[in-house]
PyMOL commands that place a pseudoatom at each C-alpha (Angstrom):
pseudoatom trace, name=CA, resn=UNK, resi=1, chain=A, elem=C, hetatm=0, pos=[-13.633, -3.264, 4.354]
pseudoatom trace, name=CA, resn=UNK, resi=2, chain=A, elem=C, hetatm=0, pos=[-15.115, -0.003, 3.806]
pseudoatom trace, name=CA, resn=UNK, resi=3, chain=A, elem=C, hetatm=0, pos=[-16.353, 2.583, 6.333]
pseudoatom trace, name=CA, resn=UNK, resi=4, chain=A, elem=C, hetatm=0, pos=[-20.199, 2.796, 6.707]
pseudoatom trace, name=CA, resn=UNK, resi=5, chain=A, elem=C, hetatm=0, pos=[-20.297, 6.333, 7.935]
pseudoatom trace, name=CA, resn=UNK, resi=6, chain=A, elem=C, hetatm=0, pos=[-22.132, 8.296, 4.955]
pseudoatom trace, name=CA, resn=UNK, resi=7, chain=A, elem=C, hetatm=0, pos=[-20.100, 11.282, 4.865]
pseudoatom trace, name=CA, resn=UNK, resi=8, chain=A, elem=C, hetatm=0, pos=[-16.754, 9.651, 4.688]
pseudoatom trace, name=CA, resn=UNK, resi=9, chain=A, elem=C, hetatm=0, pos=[-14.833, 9.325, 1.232]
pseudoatom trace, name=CA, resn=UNK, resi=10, chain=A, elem=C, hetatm=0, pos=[-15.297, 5.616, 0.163]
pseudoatom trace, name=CA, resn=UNK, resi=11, chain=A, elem=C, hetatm=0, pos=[-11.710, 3.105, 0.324]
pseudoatom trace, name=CA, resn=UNK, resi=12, chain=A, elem=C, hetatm=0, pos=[-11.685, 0.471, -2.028]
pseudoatom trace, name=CA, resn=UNK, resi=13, chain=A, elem=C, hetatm=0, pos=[-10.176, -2.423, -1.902]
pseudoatom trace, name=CA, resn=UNK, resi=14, chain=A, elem=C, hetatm=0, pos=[-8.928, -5.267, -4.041]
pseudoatom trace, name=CA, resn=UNK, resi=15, chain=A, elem=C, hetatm=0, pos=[-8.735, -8.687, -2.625]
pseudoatom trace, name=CA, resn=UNK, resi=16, chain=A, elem=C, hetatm=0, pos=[-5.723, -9.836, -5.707]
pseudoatom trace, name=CA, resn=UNK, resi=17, chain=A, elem=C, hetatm=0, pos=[-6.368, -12.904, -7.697]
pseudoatom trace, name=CA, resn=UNK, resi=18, chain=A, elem=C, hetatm=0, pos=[-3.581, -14.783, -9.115]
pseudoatom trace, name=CA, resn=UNK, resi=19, chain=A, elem=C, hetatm=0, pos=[-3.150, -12.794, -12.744]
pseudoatom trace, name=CA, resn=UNK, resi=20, chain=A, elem=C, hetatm=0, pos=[-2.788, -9.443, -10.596]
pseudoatom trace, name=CA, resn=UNK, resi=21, chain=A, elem=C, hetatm=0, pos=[-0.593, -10.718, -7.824]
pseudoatom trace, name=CA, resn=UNK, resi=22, chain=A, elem=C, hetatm=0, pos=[2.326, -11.800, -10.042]
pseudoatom trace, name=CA, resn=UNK, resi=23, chain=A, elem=C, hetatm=0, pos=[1.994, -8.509, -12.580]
pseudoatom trace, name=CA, resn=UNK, resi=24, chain=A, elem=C, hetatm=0, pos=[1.947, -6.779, -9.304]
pseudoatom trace, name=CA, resn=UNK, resi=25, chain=A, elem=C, hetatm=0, pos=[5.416, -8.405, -8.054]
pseudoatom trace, name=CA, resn=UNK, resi=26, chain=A, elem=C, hetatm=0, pos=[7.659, -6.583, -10.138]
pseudoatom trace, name=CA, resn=UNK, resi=27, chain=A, elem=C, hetatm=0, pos=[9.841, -3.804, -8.716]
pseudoatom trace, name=CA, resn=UNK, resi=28, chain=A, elem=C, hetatm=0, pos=[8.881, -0.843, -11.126]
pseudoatom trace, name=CA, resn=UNK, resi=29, chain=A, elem=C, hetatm=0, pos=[5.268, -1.552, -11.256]
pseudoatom trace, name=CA, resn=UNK, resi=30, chain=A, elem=C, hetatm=0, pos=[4.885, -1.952, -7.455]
pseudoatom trace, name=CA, resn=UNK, resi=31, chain=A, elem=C, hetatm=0, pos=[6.855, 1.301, -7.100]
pseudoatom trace, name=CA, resn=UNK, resi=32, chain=A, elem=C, hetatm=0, pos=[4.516, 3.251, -10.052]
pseudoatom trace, name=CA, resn=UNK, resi=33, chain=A, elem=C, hetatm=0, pos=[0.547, 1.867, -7.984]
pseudoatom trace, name=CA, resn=UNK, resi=34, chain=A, elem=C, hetatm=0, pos=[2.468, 2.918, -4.715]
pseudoatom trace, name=CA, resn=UNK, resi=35, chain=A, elem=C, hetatm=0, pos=[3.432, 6.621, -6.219]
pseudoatom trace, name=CA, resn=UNK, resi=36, chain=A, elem=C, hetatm=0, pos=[-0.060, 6.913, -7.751]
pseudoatom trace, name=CA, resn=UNK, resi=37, chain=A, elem=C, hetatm=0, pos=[-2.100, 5.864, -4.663]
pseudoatom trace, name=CA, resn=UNK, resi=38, chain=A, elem=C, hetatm=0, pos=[-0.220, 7.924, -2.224]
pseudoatom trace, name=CA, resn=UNK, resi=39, chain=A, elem=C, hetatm=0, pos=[-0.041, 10.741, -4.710]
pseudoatom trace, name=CA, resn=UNK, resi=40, chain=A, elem=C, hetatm=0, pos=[-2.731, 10.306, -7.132]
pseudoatom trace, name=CA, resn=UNK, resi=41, chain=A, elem=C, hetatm=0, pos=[-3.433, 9.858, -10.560]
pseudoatom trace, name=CA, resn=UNK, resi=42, chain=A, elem=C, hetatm=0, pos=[0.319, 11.326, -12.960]
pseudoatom trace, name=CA, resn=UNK, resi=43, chain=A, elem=C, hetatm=0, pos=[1.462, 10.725, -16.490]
pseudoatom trace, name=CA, resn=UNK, resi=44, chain=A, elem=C, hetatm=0, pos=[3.682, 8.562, -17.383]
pseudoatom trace, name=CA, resn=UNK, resi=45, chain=A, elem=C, hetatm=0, pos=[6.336, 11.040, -17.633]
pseudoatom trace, name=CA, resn=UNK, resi=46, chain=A, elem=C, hetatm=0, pos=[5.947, 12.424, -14.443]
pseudoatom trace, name=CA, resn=UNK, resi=47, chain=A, elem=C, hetatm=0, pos=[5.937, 9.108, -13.110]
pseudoatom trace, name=CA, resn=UNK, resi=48, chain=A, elem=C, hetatm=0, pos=[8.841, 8.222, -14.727]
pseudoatom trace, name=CA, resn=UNK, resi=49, chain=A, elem=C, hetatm=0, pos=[10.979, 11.533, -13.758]
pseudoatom trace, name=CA, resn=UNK, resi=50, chain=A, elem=C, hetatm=0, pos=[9.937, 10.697, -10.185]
pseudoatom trace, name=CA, resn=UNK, resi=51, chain=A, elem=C, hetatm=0, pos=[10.925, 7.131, -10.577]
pseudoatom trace, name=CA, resn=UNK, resi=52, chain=A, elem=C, hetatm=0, pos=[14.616, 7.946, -12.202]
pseudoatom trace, name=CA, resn=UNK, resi=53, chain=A, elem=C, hetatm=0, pos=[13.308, 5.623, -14.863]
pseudoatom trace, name=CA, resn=UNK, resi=54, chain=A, elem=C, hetatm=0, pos=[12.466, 6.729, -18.545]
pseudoatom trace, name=CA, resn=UNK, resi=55, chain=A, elem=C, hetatm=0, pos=[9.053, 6.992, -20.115]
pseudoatom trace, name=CA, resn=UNK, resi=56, chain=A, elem=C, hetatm=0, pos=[9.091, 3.960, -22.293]
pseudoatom trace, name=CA, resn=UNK, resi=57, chain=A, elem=C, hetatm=0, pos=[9.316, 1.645, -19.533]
pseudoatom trace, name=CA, resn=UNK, resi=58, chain=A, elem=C, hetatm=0, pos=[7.065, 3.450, -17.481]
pseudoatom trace, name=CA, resn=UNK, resi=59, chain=A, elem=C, hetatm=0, pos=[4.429, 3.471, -19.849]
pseudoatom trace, name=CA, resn=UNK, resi=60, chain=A, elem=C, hetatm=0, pos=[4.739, -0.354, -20.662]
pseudoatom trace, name=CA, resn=UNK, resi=61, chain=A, elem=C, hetatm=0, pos=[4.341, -1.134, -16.875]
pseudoatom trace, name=CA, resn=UNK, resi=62, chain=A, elem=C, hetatm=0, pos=[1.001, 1.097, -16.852]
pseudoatom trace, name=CA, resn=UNK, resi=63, chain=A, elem=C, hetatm=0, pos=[-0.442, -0.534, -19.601]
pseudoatom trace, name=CA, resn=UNK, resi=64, chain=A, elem=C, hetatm=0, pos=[0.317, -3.906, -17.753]
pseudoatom trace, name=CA, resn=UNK, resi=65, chain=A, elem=C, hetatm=0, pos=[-1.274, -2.882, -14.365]
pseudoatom trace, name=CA, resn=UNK, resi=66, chain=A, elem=C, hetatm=0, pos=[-3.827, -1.563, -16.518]
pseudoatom trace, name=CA, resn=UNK, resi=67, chain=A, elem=C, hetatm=0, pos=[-4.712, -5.232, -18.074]
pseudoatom trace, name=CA, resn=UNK, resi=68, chain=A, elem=C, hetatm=0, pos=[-5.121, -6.435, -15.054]
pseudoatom trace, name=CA, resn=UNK, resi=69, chain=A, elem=C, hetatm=0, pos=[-7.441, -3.591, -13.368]
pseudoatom trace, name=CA, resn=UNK, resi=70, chain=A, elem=C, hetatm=0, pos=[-4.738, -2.191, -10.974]
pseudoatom trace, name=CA, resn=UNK, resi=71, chain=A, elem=C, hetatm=0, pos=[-4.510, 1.291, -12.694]
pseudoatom trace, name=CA, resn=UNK, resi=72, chain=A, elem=C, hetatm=0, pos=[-6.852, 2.998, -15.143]
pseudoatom trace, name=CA, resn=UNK, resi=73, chain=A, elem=C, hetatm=0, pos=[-6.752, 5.872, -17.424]
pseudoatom trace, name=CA, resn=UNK, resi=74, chain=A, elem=C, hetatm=0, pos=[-7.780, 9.048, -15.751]
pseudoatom trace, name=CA, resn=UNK, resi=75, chain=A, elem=C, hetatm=0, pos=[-9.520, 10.572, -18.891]
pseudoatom trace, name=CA, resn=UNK, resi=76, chain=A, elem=C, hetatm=0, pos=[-11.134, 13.452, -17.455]
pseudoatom trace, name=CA, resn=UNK, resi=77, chain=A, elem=C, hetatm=0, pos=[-7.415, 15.177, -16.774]
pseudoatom trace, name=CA, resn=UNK, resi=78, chain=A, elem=C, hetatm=0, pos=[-5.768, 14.049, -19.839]
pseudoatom trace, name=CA, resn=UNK, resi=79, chain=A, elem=C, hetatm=0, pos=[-5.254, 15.788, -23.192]
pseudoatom trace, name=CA, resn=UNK, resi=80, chain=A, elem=C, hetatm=0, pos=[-4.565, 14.760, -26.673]
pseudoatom trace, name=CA, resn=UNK, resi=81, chain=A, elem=C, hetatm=0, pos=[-1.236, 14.558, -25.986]
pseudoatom trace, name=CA, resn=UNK, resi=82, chain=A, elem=C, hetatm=0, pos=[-0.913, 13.553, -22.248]
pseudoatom trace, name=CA, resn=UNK, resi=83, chain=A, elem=C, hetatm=0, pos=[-2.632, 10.429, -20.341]
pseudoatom trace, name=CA, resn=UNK, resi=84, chain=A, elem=C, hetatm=0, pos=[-3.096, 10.283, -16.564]
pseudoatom trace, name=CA, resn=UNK, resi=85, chain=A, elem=C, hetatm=0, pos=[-3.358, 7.339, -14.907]
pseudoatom trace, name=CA, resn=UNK, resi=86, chain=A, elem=C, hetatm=0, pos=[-4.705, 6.682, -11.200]
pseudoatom trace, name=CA, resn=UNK, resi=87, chain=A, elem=C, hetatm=0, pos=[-4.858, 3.487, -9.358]
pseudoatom trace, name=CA, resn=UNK, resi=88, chain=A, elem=C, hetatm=0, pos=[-7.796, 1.786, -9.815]
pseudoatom trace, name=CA, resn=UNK, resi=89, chain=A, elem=C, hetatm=0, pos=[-7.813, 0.883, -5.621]
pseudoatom trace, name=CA, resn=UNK, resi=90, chain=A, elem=C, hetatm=0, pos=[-7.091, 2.352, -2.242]
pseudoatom trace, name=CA, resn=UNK, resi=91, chain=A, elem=C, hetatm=0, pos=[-5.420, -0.964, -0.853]
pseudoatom trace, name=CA, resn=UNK, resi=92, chain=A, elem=C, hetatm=0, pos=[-4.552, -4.765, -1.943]
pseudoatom trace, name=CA, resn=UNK, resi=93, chain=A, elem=C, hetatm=0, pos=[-5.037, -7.362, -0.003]
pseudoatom trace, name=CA, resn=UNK, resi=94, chain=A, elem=C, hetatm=0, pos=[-4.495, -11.182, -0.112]
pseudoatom trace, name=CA, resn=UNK, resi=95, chain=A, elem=C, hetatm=0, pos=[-4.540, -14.116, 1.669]
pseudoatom trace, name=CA, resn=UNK, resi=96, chain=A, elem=C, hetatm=0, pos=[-1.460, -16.452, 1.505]
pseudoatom trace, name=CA, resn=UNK, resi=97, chain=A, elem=C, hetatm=0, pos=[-3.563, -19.424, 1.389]
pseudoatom trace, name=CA, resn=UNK, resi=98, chain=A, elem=C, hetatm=0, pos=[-5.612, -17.812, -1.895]
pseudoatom trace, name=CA, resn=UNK, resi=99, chain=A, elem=C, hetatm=0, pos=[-2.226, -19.280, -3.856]
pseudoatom trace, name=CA, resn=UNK, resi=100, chain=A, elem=C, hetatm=0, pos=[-2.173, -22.523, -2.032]
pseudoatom trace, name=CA, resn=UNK, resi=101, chain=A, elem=C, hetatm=0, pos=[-2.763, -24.185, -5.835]
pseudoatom trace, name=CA, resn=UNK, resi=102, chain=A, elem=C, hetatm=0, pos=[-0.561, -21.739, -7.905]
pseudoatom trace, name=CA, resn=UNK, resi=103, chain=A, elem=C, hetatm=0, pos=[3.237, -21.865, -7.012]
pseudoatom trace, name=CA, resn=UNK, resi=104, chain=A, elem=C, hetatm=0, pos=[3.661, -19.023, -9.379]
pseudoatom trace, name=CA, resn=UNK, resi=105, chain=A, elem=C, hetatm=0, pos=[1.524, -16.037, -7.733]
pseudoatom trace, name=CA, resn=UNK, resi=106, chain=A, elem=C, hetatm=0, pos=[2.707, -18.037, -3.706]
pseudoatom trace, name=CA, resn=UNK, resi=107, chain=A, elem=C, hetatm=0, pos=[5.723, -17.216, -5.054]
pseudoatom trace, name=CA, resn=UNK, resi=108, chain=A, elem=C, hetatm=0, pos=[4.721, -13.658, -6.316]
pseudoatom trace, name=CA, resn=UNK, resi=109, chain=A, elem=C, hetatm=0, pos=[2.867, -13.029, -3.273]
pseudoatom trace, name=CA, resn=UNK, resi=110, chain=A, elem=C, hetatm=0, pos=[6.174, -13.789, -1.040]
pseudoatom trace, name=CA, resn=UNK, resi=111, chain=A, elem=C, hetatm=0, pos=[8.001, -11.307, -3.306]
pseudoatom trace, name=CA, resn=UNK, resi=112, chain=A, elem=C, hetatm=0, pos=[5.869, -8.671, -2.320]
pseudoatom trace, name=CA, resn=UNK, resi=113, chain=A, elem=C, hetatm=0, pos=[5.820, -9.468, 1.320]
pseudoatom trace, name=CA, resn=UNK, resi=114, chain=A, elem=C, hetatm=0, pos=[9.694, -9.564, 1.231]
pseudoatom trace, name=CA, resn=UNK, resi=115, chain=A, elem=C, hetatm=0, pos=[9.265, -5.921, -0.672]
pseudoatom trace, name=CA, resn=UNK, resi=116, chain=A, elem=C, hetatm=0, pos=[7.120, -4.440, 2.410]
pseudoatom trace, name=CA, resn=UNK, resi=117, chain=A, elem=C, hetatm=0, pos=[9.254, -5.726, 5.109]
pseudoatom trace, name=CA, resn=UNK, resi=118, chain=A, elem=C, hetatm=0, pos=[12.181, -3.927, 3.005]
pseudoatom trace, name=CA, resn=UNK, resi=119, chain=A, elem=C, hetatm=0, pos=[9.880, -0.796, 2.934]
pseudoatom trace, name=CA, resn=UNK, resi=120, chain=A, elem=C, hetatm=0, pos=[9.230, -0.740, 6.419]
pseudoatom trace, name=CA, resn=UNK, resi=121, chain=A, elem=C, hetatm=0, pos=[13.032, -1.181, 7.393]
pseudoatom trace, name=CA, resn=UNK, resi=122, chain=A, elem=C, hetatm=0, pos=[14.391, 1.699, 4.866]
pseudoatom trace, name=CA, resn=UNK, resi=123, chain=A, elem=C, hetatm=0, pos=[11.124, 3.918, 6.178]
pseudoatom trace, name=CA, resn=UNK, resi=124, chain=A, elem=C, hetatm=0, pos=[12.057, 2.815, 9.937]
pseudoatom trace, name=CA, resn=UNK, resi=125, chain=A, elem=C, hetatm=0, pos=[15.716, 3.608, 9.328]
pseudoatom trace, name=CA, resn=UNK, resi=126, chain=A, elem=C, hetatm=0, pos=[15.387, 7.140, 7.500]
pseudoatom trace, name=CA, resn=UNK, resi=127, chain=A, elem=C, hetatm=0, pos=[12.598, 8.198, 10.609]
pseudoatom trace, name=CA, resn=UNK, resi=128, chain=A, elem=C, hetatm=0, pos=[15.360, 7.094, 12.974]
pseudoatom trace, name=CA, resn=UNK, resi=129, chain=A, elem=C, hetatm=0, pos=[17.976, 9.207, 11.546]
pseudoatom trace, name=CA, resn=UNK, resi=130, chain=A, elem=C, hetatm=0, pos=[16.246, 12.252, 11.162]
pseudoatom trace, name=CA, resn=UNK, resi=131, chain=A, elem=C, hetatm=0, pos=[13.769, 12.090, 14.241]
pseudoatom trace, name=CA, resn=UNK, resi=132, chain=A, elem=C, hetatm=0, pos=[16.121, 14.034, 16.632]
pseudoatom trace, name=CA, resn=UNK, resi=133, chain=A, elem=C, hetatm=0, pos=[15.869, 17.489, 13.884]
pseudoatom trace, name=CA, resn=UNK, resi=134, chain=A, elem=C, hetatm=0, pos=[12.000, 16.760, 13.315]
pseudoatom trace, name=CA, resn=UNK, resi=135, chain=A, elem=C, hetatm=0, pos=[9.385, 18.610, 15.917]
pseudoatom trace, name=CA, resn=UNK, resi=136, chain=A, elem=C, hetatm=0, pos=[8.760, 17.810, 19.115]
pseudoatom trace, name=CA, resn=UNK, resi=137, chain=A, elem=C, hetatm=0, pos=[5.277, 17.249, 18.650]
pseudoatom trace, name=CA, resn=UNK, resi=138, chain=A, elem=C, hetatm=0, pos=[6.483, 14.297, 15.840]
pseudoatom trace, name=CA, resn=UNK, resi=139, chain=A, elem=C, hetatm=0, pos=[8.805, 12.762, 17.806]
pseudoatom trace, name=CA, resn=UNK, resi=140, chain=A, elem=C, hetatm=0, pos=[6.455, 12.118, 20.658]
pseudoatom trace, name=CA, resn=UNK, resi=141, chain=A, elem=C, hetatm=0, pos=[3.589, 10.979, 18.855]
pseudoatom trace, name=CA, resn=UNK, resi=142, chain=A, elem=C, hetatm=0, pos=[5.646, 8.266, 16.570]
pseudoatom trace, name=CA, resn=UNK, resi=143, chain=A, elem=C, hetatm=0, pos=[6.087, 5.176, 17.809]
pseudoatom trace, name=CA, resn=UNK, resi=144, chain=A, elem=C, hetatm=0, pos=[8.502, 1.908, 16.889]
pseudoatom trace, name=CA, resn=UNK, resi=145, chain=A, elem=C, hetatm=0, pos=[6.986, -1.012, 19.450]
pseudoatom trace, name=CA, resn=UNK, resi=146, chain=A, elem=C, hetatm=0, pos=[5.861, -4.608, 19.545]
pseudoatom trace, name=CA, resn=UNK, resi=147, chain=A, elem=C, hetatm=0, pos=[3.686, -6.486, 21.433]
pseudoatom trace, name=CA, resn=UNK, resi=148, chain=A, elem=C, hetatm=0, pos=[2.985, -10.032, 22.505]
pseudoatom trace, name=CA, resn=UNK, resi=149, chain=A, elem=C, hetatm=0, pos=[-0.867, -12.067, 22.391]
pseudoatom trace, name=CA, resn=UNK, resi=150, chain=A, elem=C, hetatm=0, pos=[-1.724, -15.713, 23.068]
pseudoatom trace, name=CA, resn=UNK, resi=151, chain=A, elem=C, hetatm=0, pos=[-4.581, -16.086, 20.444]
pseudoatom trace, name=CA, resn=UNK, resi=152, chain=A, elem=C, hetatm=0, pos=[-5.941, -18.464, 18.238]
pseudoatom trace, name=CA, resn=UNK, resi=153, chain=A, elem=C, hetatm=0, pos=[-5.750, -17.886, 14.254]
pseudoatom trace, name=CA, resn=UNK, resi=154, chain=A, elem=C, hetatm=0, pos=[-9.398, -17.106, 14.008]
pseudoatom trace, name=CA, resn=UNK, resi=155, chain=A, elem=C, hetatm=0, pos=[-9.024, -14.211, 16.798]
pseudoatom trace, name=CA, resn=UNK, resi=156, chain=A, elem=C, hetatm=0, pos=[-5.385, -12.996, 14.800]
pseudoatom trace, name=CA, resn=UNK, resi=157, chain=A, elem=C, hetatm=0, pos=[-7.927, -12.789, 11.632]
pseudoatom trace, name=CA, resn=UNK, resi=158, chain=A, elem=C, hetatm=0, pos=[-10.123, -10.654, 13.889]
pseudoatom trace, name=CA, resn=UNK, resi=159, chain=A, elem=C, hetatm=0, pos=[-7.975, -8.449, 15.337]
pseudoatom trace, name=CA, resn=UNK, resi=160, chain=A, elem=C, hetatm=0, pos=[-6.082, -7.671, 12.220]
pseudoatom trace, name=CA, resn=UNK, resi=161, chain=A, elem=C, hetatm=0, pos=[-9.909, -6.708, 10.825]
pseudoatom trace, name=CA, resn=UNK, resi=162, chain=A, elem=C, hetatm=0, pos=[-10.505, -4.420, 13.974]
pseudoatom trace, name=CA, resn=UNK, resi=163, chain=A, elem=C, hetatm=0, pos=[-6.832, -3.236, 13.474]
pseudoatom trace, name=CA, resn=UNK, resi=164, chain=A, elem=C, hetatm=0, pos=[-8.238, -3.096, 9.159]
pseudoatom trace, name=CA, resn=UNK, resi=165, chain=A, elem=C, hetatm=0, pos=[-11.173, -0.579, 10.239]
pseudoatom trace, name=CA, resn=UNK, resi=166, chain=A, elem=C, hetatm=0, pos=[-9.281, 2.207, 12.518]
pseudoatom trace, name=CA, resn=UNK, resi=167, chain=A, elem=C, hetatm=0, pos=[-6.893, 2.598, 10.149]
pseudoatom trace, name=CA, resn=UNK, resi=168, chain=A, elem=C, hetatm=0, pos=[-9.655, 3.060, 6.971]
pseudoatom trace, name=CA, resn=UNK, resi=169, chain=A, elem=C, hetatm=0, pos=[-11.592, 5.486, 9.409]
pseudoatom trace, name=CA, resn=UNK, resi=170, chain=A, elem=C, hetatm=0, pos=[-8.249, 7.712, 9.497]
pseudoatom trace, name=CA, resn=UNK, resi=171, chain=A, elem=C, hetatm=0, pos=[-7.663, 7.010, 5.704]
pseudoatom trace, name=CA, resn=UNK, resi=172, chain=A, elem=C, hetatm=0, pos=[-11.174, 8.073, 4.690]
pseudoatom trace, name=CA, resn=UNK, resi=173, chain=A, elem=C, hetatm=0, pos=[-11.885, 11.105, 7.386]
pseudoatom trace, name=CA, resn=UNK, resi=174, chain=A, elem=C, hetatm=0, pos=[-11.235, 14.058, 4.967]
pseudoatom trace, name=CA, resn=UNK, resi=175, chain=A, elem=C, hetatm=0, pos=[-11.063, 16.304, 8.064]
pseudoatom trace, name=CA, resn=UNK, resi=176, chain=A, elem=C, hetatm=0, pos=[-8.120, 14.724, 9.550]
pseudoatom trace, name=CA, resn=UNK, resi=177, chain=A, elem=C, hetatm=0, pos=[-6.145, 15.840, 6.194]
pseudoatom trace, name=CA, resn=UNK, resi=178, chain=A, elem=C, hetatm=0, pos=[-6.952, 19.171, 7.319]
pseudoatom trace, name=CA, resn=UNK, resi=179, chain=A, elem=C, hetatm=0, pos=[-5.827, 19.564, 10.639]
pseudoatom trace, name=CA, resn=UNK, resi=180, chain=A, elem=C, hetatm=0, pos=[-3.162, 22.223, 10.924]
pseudoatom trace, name=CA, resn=UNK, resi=181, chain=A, elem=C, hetatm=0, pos=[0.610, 20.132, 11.066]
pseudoatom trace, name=CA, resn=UNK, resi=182, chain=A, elem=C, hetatm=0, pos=[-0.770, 17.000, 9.216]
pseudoatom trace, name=CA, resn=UNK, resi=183, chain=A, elem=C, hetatm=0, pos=[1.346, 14.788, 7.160]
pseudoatom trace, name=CA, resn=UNK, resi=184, chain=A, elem=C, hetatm=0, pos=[1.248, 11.679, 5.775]
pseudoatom trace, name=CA, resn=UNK, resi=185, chain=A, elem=C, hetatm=0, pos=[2.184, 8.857, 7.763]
pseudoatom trace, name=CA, resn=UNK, resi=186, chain=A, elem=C, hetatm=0, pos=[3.176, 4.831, 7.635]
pseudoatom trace, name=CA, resn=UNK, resi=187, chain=A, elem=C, hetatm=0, pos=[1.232, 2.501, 9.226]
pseudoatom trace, name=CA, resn=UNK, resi=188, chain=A, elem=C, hetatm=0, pos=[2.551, -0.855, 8.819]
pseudoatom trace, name=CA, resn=UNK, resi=189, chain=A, elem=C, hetatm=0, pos=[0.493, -3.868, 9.943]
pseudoatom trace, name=CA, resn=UNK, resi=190, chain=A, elem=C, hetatm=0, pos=[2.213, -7.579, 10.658]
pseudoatom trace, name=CA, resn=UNK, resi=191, chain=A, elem=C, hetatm=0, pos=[0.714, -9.988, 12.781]
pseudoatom trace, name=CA, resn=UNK, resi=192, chain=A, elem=C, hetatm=0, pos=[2.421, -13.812, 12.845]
pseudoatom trace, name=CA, resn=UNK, resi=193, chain=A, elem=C, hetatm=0, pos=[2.984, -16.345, 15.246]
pseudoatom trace, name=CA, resn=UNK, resi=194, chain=A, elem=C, hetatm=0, pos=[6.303, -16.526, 16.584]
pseudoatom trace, name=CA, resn=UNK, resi=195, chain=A, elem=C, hetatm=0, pos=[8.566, -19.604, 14.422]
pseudoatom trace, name=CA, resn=UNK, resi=196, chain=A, elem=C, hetatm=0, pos=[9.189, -21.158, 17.834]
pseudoatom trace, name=CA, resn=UNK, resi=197, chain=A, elem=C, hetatm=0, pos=[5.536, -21.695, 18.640]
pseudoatom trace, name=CA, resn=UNK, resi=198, chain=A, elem=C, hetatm=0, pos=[4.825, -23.525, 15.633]
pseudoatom trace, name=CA, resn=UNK, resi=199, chain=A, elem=C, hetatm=0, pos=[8.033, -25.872, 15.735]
for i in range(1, 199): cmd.bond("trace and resi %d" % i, "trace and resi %d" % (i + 1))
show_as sticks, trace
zoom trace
């Protein structure tokens, strides 16, 4: 899902097939295409410095990603002696039932899942402990909240589109980066029917 408007920066994004979705679930690789798509493209030292990890392993892990066209070389900022590498997308994305066949990358995919709801509760927890000394203007605008819809799964699939586009129209609005007080912020999507609806 990309946004049409002509003078916004393009957001790609890579619907996973089964060869990238279980390189992708491994703790030290997910962590390195995380670091360089928030961050952009890094060596592998720098990578590996931020990581607490050492170079070798970092470097493997790139070249891994790389086979599978999650990160590429950055050549035009490297040097005879340094390689950057950038992530080759903005976003992933996947479908649960594109594994159905393949109990390998279902179970890859769940690992990843199980990785994000771990992200959001650390992120959750470390706003939550620092939120009373962060500004006013912060603490107002962030929000921790949940809502309930009766919907069918083809209008879930729709809304979590609708949700898909605002949040690529703040991604890809260079202006927004701009704005005096800006920082980056977590937006985590999950939409699934409650377990007691299904039973």
């Amino acid at each position: 899902m990309e946004d049409d408007e002509s003078d916004a920066a393009p957001h790609s994004v890579v619907r996973l097939n089964a060869a990238q979705i279980r390189t992708l679930a491994h703790p030290l690789r997910a962590r390195l295409l995380g670091l360089l798509r928030i961050d952009g493209p890094a060596t592998a030292t720098t990578l590996a410095r931020l990581l607490d990890t050492n170079t070798g392993a970092t470097s493997y892990h790139l070249r891994q990603l790389a086979d599978v066209g999650l990160v590429a070389e950055e050549a035009e900022l490297g040097t005879s002696r340094q390689r950057f590498w950038r992530a080759a997308h903005d976003a992933s994305t996947w479908r649960p039932t594109d594994f159905d066949d393949d109990p390998d990358a279902r179970a890859a995919a769940e690992w990843i899942e199980s990785q994000q709801l771990q992200l959001l509760c650390e992120q959750a927890e470390g706003w939550l402990a620092m939120q009373q000394t962060a500004p006013q203007e912060w603490r107002e605008a962030a929000t921790i909240s949940d809502a309930m819809v009766t919907v069918a799964p083809d209008r879930l699939r729709a809304l979590n589109e609708e949700i898909w586009e605002l949040i690529v129209k703040y991604r890809t609005d260079p202006a927004l980066a701009e704005e005096a007080g800006a920082a980056q912020v977590h937006v985590f999507l999950a939409t699934f029917p409650r377990a007691e609806e299904l039973r």
